[in-house]
N, C-alpha and C positions, 0 to 999 in steps of 0.2 A: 619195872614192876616185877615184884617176886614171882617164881613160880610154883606154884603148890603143888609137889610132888608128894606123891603117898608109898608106902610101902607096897608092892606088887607093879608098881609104874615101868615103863621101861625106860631104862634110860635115859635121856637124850644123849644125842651124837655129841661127838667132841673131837678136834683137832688144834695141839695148842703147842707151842714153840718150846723146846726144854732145857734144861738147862745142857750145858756141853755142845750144843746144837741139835740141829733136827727135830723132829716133830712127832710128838705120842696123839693115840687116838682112841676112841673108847672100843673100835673093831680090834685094837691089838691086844687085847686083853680077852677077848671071846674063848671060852672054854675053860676060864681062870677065873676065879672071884677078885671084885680091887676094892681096896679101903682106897674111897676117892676121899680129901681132905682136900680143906677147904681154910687156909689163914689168912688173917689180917696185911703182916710186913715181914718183910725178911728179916735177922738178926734182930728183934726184938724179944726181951724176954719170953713172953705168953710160947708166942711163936718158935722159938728157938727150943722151947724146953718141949714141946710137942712133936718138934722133927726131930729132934734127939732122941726120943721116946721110940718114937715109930721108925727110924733107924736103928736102933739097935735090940730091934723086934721084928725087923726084917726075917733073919734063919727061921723063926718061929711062924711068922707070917706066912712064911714060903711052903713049910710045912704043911700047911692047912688052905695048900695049891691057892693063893693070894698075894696078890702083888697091891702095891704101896704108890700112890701120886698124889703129893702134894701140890695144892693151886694157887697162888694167889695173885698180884695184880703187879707184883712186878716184873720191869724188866728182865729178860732173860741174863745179863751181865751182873744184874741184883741177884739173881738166884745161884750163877755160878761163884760170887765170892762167899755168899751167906753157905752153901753145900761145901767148899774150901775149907772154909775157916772154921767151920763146927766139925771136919769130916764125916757129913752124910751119906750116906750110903742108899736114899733112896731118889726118885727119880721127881726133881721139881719142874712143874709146868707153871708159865706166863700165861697171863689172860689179861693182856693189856686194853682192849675193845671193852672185855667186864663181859663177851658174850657169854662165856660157860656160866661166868658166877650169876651172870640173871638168869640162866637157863634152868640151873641149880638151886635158884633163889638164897645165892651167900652171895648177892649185891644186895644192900639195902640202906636205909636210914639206918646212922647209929647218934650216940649223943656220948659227949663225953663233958665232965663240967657245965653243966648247960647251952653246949653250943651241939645243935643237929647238921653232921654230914654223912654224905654217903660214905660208903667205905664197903671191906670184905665183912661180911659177917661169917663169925669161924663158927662150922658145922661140917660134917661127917656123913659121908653116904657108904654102905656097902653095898655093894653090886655082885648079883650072883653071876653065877660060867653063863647065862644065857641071857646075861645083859637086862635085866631089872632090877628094879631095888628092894632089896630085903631088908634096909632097916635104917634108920634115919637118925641123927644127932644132932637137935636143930641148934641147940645151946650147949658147946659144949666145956665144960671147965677143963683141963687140961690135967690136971691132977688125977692119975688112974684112969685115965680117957681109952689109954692102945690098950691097956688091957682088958676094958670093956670092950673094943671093937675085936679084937683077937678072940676074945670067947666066943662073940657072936660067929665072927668065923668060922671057929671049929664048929658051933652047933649046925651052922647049912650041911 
């Protein structure tokens, strides 16, 4: 079941396997704002063209004390060839259980051709330095996506 987070909520926790090894968590980001993203698949267009985005908007991200974690339901050995092979530069987390993504509610029913299955639903959360959420992307199109999340940044 999704979870219906609002803008002022506090985040939920999180601890999730990363790519390279080792493991991120939403306490290691405390005192920093994160653009937490939320994709479908690795090395699939949508997807590809969104972590390209927001890697190479990282300097700019950082700028406006903000760091960058992409999630989605792959393996961690999927996330290390798809950050390879596009050279990304930000930091991808696995959420193979789907705990964060139902946490987050980017697990849900999706439909594609008239066939209904679960999957990631790709959406966007910013999280302020004191761990709430400041603003939510629940649909988000991919096209001008980071640079709508990057303004919102600079305005906290």
């Amino acid at each position: 079941m999704a979870n219906n987070l609002e803008v002022g909520d506090k985040a939920p926790a999180f601890e999730l396997a990363i790519d390279g090894g080792g493991t991120v968590s939403l306490k290691d980001f405390r005192g920093q704002k994160l653009a937490l993203y939320f994709f479908p698949k690795a090395d699939t267009p949508g997807c590809t063209l969104e972590s390209a985005d927001f890697s190479k908007a990282k300097a700019r991200f950082a700028k406006t004390n903000t760091a960058i974690l992409g999630v989605s339901a792959d393996p961690v050995s999927t996330q290390d060839r798809f950050k390879k092979k596009h050279s990304l530069k930000i930091t991808l987390g696995s959420d193979e259980t789907h705990k964060t993504l139902r946490a987050y509610g980017a697990w849900g029913e999706k439909s594609m051709y008239g066939r209904k299955f679960m999957g990631v639903i790709r959406k966007t959360f910013l999280i302020d330095a004191q761990g709430k959420i400041a603003r939510i992307w629940p649909k988000v199109s991919v096209t001008d996506h980071v640079d709508e999340v990057l303004e919102a940044a600079k305005a906290l």
